[in-house]
N, C-alpha and C positions, 0 to 999 in steps of 0.2 A: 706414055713413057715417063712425062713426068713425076706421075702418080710412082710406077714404081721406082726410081732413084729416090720419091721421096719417103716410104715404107723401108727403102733399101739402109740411107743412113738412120733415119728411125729407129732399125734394127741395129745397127753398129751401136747409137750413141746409148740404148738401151743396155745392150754388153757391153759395152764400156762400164756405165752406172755399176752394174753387177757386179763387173772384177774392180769395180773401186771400191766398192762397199766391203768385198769379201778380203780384198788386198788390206783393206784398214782395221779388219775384225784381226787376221793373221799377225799383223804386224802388232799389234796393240793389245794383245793377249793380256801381256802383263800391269798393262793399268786397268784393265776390264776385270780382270779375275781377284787382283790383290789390292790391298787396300791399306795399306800402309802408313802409321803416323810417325814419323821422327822424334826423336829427344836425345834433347842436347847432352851431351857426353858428362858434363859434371849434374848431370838429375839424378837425387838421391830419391830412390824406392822407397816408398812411406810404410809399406807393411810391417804391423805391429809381430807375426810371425817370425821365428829367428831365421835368418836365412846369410846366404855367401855369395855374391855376387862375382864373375868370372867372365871374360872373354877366352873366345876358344877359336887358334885361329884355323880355317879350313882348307886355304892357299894362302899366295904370297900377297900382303899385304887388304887381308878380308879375315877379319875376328867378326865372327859370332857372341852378342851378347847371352848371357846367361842365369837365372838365377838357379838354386841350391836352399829349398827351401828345408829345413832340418826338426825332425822328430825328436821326443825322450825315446831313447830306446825303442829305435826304429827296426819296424819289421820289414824292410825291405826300403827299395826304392819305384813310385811312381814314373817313371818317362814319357810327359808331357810333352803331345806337338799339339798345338795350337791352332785357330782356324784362320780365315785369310785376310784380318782386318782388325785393326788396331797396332798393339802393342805389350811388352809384360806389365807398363802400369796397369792394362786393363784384364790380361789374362790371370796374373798374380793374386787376385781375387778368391780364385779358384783353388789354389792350393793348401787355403786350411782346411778345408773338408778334408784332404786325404792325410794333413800331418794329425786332424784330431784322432785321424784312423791309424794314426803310429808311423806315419810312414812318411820318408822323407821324398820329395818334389821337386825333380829337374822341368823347369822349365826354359825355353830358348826360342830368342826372336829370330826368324826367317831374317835372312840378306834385305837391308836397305829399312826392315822394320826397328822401332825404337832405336837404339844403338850401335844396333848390327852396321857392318861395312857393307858395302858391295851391293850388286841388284842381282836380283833371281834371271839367269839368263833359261830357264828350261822344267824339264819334271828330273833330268837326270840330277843338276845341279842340288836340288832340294833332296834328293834321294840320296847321296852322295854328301851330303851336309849329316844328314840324319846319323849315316852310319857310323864317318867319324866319331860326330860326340856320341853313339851311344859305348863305340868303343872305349872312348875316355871314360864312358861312366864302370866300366868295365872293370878298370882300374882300381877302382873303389867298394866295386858291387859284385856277387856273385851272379850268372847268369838267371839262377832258381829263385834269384830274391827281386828280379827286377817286373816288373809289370810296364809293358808297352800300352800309355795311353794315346789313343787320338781322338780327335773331333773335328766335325764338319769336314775340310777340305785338308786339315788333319790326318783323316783315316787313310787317304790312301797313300801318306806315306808312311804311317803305321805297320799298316796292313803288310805292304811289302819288307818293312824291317821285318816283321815278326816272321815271316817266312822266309828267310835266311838265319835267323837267332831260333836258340830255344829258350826263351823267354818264359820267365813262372804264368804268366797269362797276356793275353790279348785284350783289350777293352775299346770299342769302338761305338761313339756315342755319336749321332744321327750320319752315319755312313751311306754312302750311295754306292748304287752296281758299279759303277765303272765314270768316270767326270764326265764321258762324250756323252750320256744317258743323262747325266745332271744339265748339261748345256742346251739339248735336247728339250728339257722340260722349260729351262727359260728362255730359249731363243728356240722354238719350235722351226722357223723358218730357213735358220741356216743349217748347213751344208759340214754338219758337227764333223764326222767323219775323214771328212777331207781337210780341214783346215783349223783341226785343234793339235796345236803342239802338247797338249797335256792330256794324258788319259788313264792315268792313277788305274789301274784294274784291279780293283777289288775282287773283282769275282775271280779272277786269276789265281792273285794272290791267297786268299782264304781256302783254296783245297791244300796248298803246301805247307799250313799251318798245323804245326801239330801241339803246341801247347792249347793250354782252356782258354777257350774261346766267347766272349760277351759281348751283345750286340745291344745298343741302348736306343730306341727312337722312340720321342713323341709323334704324338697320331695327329696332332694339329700343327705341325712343322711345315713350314711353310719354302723355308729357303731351301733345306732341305728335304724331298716329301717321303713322310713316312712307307709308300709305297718300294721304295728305291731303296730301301734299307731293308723291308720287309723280304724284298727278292734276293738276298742274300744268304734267306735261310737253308736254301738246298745247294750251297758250294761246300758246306762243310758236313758234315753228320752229326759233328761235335760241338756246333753252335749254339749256344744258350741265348735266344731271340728273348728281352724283354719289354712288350711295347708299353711304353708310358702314359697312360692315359690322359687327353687335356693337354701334354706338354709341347709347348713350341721349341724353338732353334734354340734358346740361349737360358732353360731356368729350371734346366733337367733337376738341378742339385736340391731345389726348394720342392722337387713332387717327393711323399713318402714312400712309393716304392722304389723308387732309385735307392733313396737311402737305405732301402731293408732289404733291396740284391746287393747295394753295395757292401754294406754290414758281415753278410755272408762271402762275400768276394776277399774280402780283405781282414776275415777275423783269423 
């Protein structure tokens, strides 16, 4: 008898563990998934690039930081989302490749990142951020001249603008199936399905896309695995899959075939 009342709580204190681990994965999403570094509100952007700095706000009292990185005779507008860790000191980086390529460079910090106000309470929130300002960019840009970029954890809010916009092209550089398939691959053991409040669906999204479609993944990516990106090539018909040879998560822009589809993308 004793034996089993002692198997009996055994077994309780065991599920317990379980829904406390799973309760603190659920709740905790958003220090797990994003990565965020702060800067303080008077930090001047050192890029030698011209560019225009802007808050944008999305509710009542949450402005979205911004930059506006600016082209000679710009042939359209790049629309930059970014992936889930840092800030625009570090993403800013990135946007003279596309002004050398004539075009001008919206980029914009996530809630709670560098400047921005507010925390990411969701996947709706950040989807709902997105659409705003590409509105705003709207204002400025013709729908045919804008190009939707994303990256990494980027794409799938990319993904889903561009599938409500008709946007001049799509561009999504190391993409995954869907984020539950991402979480999957680096927490094999949890219970992805049940207890991910984010699940960005790329594969969803990419059959209602009807603008040009470009898929960018290194074959040595690690955070992101190039396999995950590879499976996206049958959601669309109209997907230009370019795999990178050699390239990891974050140095796509220094391999020369990026540069020589991008060349062709954006001449």
């Amino acid at each position: 008898m004793e034996v089993l009342l002692w198997l009996f709580v055994s077994v309780i204190i065991l599920i317990g563990i379980i829904a406390g681990v799973l309760l603190s994965f659920y709740f905790l999403q958003e220090r797990l998934i994003f990565n965020p570094i702060k800067l303080p509100m008077d930090y001047e952007y050192p890029f030698e690039t011209p560019f225009e700095e802007f808050f944008f706000e999305v509710e009542k009292g949450v402005e979205l930081n911004a930059l506006l990185f600016r082209a000679n005779n710009p042939k359209g507008l790049i629309f930059y989302i970014h992936g889930n860790a840092d800030n625009l000191r570090y993403w800013g980086d990135y946007a003279n490749f596309f002004v050398e390529r004539q075009y001008d460079v919206l980029m914009y910090d996530f809630r709670g990142f560098g400047k921005s106000a507010g925390k990411i309470k969701g996947e709706r929130n950040l989807q709902r951020d997105a659409k705003m300002l590409y509105n705003k960019m709207l204002e400025k840009y013709s729908q045919d001249k804008i190009i939707i970029y994303g990256f990494s954890i980027g794409t799938g809010i990319a993904a889903r603008l561009a599938s409500k916009n008709q946007a001049k092209a799509l561009i999504l550089e190391a993409p995954y199936y869907n984020f539950v398939s991402l979480v999957r691959y680096h927490k094999a053991y949890l219970p992805a399905d049940l207890i991910s409040k984010y699940h960005f669906r790329i594969n969803r999204y990419l059959p209602e896309v009807t603008s040009p479609l470009y898929i960018f993944h290194g074959t040595e990516d690690r955070k992101v695995p190039y396999y995950l990106g590879k499976k996206l090539k049958n959601c669309n018909p109209d997907i230009q899959f370019v795999s990178v040879q050699g390239a990891t998560h974050n140095d796509m822009q220094s391999m020369e075939v990026y540069k020589e589809e991008m060349d062709k993308i954006l001449s």
